[in-house]
N, CA and C atoms as an extended XYZ file, in Angstrom:
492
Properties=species:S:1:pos:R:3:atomname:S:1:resname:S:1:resid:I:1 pbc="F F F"
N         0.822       -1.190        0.000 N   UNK     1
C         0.000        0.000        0.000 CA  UNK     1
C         0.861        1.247        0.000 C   UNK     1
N         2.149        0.867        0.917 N   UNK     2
C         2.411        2.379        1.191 CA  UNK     2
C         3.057        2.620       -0.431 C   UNK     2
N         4.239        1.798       -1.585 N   UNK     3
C         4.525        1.512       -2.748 CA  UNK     3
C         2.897        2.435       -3.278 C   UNK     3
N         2.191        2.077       -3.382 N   UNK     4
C         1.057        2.868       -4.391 CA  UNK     4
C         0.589        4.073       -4.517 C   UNK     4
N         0.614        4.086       -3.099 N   UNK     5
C         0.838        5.610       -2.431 CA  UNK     5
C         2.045        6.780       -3.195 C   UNK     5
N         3.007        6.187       -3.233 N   UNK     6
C         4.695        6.537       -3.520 CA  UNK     6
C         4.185        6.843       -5.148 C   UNK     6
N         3.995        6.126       -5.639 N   UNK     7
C         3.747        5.944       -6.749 CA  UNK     7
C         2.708        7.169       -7.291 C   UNK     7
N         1.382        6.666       -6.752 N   UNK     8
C         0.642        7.974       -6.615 CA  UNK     8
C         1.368        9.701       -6.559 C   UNK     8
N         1.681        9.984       -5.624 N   UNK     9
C         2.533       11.126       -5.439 CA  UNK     9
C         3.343       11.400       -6.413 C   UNK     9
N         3.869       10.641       -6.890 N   UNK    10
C         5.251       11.109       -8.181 CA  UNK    10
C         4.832       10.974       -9.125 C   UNK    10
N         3.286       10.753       -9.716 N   UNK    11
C         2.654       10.900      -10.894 CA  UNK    11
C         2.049       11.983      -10.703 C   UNK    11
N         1.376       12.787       -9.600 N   UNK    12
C         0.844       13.794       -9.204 CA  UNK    12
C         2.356       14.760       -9.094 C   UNK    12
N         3.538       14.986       -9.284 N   UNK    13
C         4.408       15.499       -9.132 CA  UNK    13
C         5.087       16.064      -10.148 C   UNK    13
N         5.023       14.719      -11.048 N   UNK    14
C         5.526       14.787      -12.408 CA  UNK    14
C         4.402       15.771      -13.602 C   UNK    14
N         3.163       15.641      -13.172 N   UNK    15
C         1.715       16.585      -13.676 CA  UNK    15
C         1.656       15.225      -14.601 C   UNK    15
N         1.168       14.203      -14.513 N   UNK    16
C         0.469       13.212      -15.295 CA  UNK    16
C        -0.944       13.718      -14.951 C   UNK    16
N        -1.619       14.224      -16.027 N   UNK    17
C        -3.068       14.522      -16.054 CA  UNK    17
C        -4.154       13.936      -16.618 C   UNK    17
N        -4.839       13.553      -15.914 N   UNK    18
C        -6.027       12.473      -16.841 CA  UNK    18
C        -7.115       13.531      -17.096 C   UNK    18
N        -7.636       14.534      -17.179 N   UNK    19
C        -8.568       15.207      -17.469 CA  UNK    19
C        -8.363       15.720      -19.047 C   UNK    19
N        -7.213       15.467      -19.930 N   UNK    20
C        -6.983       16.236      -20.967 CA  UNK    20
C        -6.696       14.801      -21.825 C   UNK    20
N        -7.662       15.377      -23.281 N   UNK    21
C        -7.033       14.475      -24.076 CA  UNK    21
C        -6.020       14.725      -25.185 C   UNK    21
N        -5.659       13.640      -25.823 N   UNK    22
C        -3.955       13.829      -26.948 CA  UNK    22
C        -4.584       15.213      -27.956 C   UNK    22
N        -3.942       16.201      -28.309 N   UNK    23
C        -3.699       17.191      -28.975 CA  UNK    23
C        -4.167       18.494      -28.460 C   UNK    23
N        -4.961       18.418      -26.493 N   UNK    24
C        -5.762       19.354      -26.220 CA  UNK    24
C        -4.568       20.202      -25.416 C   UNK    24
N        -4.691       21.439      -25.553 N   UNK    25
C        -3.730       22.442      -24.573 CA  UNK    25
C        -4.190       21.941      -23.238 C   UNK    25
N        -3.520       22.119      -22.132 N   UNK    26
C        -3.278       22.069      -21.173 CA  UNK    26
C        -2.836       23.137      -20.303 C   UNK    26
N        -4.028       23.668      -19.190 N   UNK    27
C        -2.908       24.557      -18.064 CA  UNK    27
C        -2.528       25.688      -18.653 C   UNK    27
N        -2.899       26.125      -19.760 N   UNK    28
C        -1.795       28.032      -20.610 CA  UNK    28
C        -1.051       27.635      -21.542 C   UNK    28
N        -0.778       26.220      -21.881 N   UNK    29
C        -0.406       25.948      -22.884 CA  UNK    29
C        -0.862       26.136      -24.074 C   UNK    29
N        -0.169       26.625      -25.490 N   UNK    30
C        -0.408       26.280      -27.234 CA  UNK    30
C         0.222       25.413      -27.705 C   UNK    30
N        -0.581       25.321      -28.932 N   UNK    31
C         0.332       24.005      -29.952 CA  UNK    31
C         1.323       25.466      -30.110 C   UNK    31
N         2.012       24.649      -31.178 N   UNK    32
C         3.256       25.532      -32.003 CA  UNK    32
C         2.542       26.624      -32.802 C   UNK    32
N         1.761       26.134      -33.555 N   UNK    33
C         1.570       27.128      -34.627 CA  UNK    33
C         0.012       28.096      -34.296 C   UNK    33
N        -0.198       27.920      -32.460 N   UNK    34
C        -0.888       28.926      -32.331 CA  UNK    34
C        -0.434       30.624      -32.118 C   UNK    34
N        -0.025       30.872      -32.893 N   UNK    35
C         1.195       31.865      -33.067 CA  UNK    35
C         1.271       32.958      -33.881 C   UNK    35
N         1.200       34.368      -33.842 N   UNK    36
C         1.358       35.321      -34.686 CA  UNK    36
C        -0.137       35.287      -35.482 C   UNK    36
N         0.341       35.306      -37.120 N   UNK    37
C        -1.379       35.487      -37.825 CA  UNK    37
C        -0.467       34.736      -38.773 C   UNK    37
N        -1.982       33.998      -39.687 N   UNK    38
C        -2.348       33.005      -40.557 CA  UNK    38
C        -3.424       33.273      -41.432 C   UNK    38
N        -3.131       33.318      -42.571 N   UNK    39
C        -3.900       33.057      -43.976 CA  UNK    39
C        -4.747       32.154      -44.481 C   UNK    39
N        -5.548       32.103      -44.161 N   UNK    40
C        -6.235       30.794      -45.292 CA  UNK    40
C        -7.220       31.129      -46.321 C   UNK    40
N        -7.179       30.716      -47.662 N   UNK    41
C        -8.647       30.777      -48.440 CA  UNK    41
C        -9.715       29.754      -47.967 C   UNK    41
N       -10.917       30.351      -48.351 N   UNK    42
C       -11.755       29.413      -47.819 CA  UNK    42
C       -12.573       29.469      -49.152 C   UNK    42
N       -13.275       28.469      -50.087 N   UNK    43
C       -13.702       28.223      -51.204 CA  UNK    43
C       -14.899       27.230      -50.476 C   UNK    43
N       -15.999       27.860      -50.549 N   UNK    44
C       -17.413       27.399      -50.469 CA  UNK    44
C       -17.233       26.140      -51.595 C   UNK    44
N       -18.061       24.810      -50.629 N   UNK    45
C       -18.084       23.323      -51.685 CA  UNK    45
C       -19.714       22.937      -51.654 C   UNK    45
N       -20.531       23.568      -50.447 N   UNK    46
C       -21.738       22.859      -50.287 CA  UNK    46
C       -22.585       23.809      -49.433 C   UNK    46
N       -23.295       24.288      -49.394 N   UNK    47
C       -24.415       25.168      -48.228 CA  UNK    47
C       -26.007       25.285      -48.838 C   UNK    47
N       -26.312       24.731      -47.223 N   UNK    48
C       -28.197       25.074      -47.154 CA  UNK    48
C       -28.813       25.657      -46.154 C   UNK    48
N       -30.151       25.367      -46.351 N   UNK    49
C       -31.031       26.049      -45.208 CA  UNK    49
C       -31.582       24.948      -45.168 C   UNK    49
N       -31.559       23.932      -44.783 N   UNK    50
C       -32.540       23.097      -44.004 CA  UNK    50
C       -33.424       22.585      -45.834 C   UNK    50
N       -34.924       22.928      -45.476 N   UNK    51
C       -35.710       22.131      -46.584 CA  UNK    51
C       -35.760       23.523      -47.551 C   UNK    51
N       -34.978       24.884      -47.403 N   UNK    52
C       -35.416       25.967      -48.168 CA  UNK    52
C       -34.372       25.917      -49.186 C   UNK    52
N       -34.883       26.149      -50.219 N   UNK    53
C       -33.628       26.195      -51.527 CA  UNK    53
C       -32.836       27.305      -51.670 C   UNK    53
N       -31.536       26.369      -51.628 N   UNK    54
C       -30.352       27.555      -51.844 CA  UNK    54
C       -30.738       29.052      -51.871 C   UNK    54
N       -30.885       29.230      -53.035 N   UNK    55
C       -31.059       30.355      -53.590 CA  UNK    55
C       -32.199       31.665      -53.047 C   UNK    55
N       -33.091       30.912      -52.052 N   UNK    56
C       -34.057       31.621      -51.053 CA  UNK    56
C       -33.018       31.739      -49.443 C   UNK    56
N       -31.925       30.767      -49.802 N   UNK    57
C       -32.247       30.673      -48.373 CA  UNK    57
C       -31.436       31.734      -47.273 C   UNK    57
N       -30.780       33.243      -47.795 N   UNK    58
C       -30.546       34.080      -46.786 CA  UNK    58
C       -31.869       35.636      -47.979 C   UNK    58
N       -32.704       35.091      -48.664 N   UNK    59
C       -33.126       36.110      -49.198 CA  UNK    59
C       -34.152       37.169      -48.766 C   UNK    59
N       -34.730       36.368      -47.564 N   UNK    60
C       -36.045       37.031      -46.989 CA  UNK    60
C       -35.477       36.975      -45.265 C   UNK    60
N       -35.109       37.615      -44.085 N   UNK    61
C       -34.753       36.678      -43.114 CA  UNK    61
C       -35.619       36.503      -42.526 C   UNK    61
N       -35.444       35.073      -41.521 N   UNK    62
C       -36.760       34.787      -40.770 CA  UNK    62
C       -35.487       34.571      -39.420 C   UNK    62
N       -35.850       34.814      -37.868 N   UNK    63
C       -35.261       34.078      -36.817 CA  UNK    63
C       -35.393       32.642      -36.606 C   UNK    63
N       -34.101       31.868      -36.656 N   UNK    64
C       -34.195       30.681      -36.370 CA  UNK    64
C       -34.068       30.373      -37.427 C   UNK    64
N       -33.800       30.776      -38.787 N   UNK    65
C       -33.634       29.869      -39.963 CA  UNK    65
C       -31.737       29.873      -39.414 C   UNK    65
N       -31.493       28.019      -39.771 N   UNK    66
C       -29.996       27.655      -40.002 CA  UNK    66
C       -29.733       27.152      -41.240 C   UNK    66
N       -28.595       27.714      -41.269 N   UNK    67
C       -27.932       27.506      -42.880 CA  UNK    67
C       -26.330       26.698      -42.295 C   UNK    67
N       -26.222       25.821      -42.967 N   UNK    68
C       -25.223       25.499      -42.820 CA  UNK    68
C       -24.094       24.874      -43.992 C   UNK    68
N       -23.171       24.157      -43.724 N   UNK    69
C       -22.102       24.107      -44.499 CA  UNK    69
C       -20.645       23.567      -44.841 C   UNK    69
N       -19.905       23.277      -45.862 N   UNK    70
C       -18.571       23.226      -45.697 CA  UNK    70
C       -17.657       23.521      -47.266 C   UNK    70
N       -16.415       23.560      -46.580 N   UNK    71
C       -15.799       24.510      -47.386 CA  UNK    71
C       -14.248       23.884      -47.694 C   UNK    71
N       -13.129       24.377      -48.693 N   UNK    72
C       -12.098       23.678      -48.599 CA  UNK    72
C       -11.336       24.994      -48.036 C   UNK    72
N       -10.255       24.060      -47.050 N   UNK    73
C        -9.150       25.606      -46.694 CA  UNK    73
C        -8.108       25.009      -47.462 C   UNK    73
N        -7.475       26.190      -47.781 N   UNK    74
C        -5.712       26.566      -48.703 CA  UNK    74
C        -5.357       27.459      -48.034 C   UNK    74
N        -4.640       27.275      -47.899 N   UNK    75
C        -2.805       27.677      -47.730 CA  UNK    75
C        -1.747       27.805      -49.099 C   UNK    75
N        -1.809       29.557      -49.300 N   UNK    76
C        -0.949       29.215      -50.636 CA  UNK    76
C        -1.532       28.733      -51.854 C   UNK    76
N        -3.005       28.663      -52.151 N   UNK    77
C        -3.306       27.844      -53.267 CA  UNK    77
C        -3.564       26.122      -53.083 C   UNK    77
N        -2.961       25.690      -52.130 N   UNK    78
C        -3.111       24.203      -51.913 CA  UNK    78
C        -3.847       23.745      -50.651 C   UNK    78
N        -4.592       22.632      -51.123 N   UNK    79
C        -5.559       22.730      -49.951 CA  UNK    79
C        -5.094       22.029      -48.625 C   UNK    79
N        -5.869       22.109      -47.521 N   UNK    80
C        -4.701       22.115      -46.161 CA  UNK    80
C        -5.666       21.241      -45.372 C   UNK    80
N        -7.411       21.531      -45.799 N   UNK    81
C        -8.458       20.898      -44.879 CA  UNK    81
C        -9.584       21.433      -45.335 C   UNK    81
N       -10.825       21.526      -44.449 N   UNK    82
C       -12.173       21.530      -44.563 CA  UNK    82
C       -12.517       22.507      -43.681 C   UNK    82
N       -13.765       23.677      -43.717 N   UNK    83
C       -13.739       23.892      -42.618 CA  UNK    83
C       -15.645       23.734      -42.606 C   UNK    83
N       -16.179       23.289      -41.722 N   UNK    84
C       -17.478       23.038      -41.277 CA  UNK    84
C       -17.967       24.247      -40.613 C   UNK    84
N       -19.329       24.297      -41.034 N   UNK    85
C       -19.416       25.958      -40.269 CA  UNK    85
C       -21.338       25.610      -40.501 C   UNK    85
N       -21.446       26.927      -39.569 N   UNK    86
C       -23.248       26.751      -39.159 CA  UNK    86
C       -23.488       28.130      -38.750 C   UNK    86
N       -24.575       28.931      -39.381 N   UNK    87
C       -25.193       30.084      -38.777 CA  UNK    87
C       -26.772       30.087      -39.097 C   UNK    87
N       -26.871       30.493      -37.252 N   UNK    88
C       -28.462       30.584      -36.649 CA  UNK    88
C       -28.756       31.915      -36.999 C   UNK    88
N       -30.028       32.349      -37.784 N   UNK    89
C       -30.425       33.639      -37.116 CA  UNK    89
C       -31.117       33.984      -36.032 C   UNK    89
N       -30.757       35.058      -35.622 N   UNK    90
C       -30.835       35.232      -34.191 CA  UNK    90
C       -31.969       36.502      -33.714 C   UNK    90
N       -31.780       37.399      -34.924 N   UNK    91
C       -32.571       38.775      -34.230 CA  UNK    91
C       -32.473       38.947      -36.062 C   UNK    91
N       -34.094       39.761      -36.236 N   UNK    92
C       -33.929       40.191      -37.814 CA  UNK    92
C       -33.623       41.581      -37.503 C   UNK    92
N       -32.400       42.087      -38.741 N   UNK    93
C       -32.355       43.511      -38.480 CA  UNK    93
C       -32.900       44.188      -39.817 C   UNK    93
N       -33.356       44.141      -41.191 N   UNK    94
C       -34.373       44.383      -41.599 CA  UNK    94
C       -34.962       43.414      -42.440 C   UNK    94
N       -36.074       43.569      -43.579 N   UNK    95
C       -36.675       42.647      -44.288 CA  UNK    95
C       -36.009       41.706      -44.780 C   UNK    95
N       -34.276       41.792      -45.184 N   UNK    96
C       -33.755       40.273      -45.583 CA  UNK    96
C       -32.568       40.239      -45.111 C   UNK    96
N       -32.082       40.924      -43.650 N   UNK    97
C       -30.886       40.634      -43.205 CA  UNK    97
C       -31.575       39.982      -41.764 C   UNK    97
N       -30.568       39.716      -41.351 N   UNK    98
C       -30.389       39.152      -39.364 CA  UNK    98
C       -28.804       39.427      -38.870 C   UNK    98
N       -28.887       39.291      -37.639 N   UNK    99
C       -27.667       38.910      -37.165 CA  UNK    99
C       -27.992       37.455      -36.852 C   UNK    99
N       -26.960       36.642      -37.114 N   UNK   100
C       -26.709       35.396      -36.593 CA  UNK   100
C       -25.590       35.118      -35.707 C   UNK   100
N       -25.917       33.999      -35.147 N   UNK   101
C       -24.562       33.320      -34.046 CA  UNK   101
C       -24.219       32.579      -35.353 C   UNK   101
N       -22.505       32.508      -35.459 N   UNK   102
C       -21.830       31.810      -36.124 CA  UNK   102
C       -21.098       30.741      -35.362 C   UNK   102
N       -20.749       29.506      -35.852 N   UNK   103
C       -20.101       28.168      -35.387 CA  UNK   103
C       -19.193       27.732      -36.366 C   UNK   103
N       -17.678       27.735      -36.411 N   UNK   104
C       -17.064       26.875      -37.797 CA  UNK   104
C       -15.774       26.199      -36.849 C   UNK   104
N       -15.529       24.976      -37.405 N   UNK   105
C       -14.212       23.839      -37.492 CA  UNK   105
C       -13.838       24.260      -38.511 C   UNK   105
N       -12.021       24.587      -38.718 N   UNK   106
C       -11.312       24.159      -39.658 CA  UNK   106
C       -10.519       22.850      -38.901 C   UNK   106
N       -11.011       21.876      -39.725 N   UNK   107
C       -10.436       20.549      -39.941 CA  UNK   107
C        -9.253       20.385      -40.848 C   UNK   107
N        -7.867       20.103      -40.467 N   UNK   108
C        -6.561       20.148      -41.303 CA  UNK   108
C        -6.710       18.830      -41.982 C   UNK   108
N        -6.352       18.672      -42.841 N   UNK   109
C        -6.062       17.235      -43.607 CA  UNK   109
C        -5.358       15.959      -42.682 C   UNK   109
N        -4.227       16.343      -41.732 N   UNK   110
C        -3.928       15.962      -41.091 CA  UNK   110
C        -4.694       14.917      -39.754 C   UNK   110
N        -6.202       15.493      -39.774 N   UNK   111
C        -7.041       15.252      -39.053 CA  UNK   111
C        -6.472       14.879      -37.226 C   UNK   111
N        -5.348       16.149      -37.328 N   UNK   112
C        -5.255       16.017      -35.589 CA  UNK   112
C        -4.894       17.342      -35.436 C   UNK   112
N        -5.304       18.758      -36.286 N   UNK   113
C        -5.023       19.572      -36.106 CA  UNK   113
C        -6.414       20.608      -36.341 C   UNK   113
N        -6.508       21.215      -35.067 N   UNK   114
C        -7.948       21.822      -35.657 CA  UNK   114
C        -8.211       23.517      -35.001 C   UNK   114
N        -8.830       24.047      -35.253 N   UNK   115
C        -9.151       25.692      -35.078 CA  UNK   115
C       -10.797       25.522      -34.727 C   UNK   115
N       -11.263       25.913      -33.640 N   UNK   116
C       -12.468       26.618      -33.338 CA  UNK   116
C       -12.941       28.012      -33.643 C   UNK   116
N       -14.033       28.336      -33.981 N   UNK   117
C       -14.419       29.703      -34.417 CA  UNK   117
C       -15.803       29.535      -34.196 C   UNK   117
N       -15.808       31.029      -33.337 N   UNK   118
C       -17.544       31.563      -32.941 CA  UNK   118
C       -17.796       33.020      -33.165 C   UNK   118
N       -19.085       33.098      -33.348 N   UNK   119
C       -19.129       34.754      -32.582 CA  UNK   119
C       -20.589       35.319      -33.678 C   UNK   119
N       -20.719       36.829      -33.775 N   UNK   120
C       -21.800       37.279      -34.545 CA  UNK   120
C       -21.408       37.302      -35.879 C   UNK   120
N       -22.381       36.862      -36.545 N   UNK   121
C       -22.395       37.381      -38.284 CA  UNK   121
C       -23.303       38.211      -38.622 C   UNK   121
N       -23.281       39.021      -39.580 N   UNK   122
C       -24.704       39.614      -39.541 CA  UNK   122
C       -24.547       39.762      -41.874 C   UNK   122
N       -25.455       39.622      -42.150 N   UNK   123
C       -25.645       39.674      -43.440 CA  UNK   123
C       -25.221       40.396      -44.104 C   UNK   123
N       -25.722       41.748      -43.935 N   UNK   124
C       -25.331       42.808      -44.510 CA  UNK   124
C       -24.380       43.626      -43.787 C   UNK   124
N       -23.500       44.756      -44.224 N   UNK   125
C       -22.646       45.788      -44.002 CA  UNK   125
C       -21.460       44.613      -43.572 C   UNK   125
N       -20.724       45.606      -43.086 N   UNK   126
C       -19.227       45.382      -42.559 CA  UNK   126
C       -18.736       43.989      -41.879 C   UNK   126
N       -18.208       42.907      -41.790 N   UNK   127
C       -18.421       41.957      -41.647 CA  UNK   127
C       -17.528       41.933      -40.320 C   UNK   127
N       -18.456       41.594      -39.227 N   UNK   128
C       -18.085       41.067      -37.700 CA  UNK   128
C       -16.607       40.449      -37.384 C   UNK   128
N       -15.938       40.570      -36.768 N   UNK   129
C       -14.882       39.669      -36.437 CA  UNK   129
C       -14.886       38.718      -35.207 C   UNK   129
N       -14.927       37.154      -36.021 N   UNK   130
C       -15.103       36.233      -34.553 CA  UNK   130
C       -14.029       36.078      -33.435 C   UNK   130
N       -14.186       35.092      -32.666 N   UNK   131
C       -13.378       34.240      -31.999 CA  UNK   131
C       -12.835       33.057      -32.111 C   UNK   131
N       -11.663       33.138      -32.159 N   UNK   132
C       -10.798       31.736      -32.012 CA  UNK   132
C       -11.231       31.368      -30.439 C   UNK   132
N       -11.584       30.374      -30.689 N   UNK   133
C       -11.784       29.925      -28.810 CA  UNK   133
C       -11.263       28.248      -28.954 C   UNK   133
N       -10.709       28.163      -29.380 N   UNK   134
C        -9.826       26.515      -28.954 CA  UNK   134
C        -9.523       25.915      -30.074 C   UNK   134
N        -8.540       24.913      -30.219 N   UNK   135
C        -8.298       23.979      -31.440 CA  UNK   135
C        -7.307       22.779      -30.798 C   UNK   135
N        -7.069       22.024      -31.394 N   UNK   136
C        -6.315       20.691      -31.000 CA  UNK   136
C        -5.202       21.015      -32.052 C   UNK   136
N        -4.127       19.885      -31.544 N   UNK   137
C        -2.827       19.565      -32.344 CA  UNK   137
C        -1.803       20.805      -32.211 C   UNK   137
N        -1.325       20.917      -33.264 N   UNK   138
C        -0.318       22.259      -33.620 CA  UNK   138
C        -1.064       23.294      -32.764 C   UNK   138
N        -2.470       23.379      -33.032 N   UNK   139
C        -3.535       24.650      -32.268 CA  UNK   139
C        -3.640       24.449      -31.163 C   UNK   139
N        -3.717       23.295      -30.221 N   UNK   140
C        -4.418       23.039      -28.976 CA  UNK   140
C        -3.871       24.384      -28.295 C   UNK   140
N        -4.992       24.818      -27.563 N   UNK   141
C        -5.658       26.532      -26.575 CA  UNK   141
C        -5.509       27.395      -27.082 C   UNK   141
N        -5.364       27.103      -28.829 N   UNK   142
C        -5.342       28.453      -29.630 CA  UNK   142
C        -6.691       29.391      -29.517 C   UNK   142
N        -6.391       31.008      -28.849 N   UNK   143
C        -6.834       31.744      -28.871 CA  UNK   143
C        -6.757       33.180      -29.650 C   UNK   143
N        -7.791       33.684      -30.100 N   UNK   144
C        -7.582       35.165      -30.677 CA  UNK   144
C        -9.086       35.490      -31.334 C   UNK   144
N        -8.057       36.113      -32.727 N   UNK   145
C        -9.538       36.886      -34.120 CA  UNK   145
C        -9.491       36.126      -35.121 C   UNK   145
N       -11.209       36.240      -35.692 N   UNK   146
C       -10.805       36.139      -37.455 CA  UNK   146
C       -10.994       37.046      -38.586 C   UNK   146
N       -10.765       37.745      -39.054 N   UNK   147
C       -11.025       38.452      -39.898 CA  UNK   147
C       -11.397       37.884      -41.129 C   UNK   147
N       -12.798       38.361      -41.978 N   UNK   148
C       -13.021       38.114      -43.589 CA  UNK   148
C       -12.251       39.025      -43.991 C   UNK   148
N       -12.129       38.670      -45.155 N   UNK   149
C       -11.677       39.699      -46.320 CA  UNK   149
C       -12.015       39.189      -47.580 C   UNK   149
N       -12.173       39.906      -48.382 N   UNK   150
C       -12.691       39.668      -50.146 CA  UNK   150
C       -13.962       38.608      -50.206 C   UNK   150
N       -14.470       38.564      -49.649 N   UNK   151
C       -16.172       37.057      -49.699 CA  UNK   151
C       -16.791       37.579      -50.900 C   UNK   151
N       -17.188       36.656      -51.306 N   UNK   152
C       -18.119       36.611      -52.429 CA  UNK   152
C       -18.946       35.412      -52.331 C   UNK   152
N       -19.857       34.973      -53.096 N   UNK   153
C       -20.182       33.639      -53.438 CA  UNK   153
C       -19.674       32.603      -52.965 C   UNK   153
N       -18.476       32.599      -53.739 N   UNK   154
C       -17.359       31.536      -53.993 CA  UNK   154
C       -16.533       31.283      -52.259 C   UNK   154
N       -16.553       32.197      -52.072 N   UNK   155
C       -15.558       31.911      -50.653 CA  UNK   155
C       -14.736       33.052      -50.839 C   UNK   155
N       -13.454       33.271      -49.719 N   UNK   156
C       -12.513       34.690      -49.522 CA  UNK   156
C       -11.270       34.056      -49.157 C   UNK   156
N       -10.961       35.129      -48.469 N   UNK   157
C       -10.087       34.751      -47.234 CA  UNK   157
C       -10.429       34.999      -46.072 C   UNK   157
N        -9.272       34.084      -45.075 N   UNK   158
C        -9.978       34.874      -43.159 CA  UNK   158
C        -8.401       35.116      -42.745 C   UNK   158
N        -8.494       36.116      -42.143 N   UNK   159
C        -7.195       36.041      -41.321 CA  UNK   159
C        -7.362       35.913      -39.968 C   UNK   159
N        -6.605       35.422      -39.033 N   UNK   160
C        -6.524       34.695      -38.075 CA  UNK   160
C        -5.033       35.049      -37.300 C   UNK   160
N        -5.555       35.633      -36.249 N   UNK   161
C        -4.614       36.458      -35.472 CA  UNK   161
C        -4.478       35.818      -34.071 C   UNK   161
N        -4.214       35.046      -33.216 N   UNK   162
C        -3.501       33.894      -31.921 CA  UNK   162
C        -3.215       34.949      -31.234 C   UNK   162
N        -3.697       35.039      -30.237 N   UNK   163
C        -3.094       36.037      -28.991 CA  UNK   163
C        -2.519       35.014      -27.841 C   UNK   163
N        -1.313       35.024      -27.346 N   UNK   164
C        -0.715       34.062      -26.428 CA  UNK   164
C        -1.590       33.812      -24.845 C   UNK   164
């Protein structure tokens, strides 16, 4: 008993932690490359509204309509991952805009490296800047911004700014 004990203690000493799993930050920790700012294109592959067709479906707003989605990310022209994304409307601000809560994963190809992103979208005017609020791998407790830039149709870019 007293051996398990001993044992006990110097795993509690050493910080062996069972509450965290493989690629998650830990304690104030980042991956590596939660770091400085990052580029990615994002090129729209698939998006709906539920049973409303495409082409209706941010045209009139209603609260509570979700649209959702996914997309390819690049780096440089070459693609790097996926990113999954979802927006609720939330409050209409006139006849065919809302603000929505936004939700997106960029998923790396790698599939152990990942970026969280939240925060407001709103349809029209100037486009909101979210939150990085967590990612695994290279990212794990990556925190910061995202910035759009150039959106169209097709997809843009986001920039992505890691605050330590």
């Amino acid at each position: 008993m007293k051996r398990l004990l001993v044992v006990v203690g110097v795993l509690v000493l050493v910080g062996v932690g069972v509450g965290s799993a493989v690629g998650q930050g830990t304690g104030g920790t980042v991956g590596s490359s939660a770091v400085g700012t990052k580029e990615f294109g994002i090129q729209f592959k698939g998006f709906g509204c539920g049973s409303i067709p495409l082409r209706k479906c941010f045209s009139k707003a209603r609260v509570g309509q979700v649209g959702a989605g996914h997309a390819t990310v690049t780096d440089g022209g070459t693609k790097v991952g996926t990113a999954i994304f979802s927006n609720i409307a939330g409050k209409k601000m006139n006849r065919r805009a809302a603000l929505n809560v936004f939700h997106a994963v960029l998923v790396f190809d790698n599939k152990v490296d990942s970026i969280t992103v939240a925060g407001a979208a709103a349809d029209t005017g100037p486009a909101l800047p979210y939150s990085i609020v967590g990612g695994t791998g290279a990212y794990a407790g990556a925190r910061g911004t995202v910035e759009d830039r150039d959106f169209d149709d097709d997809g843009g870019t986001v920039v992505l700014t890691f605050i330590p």
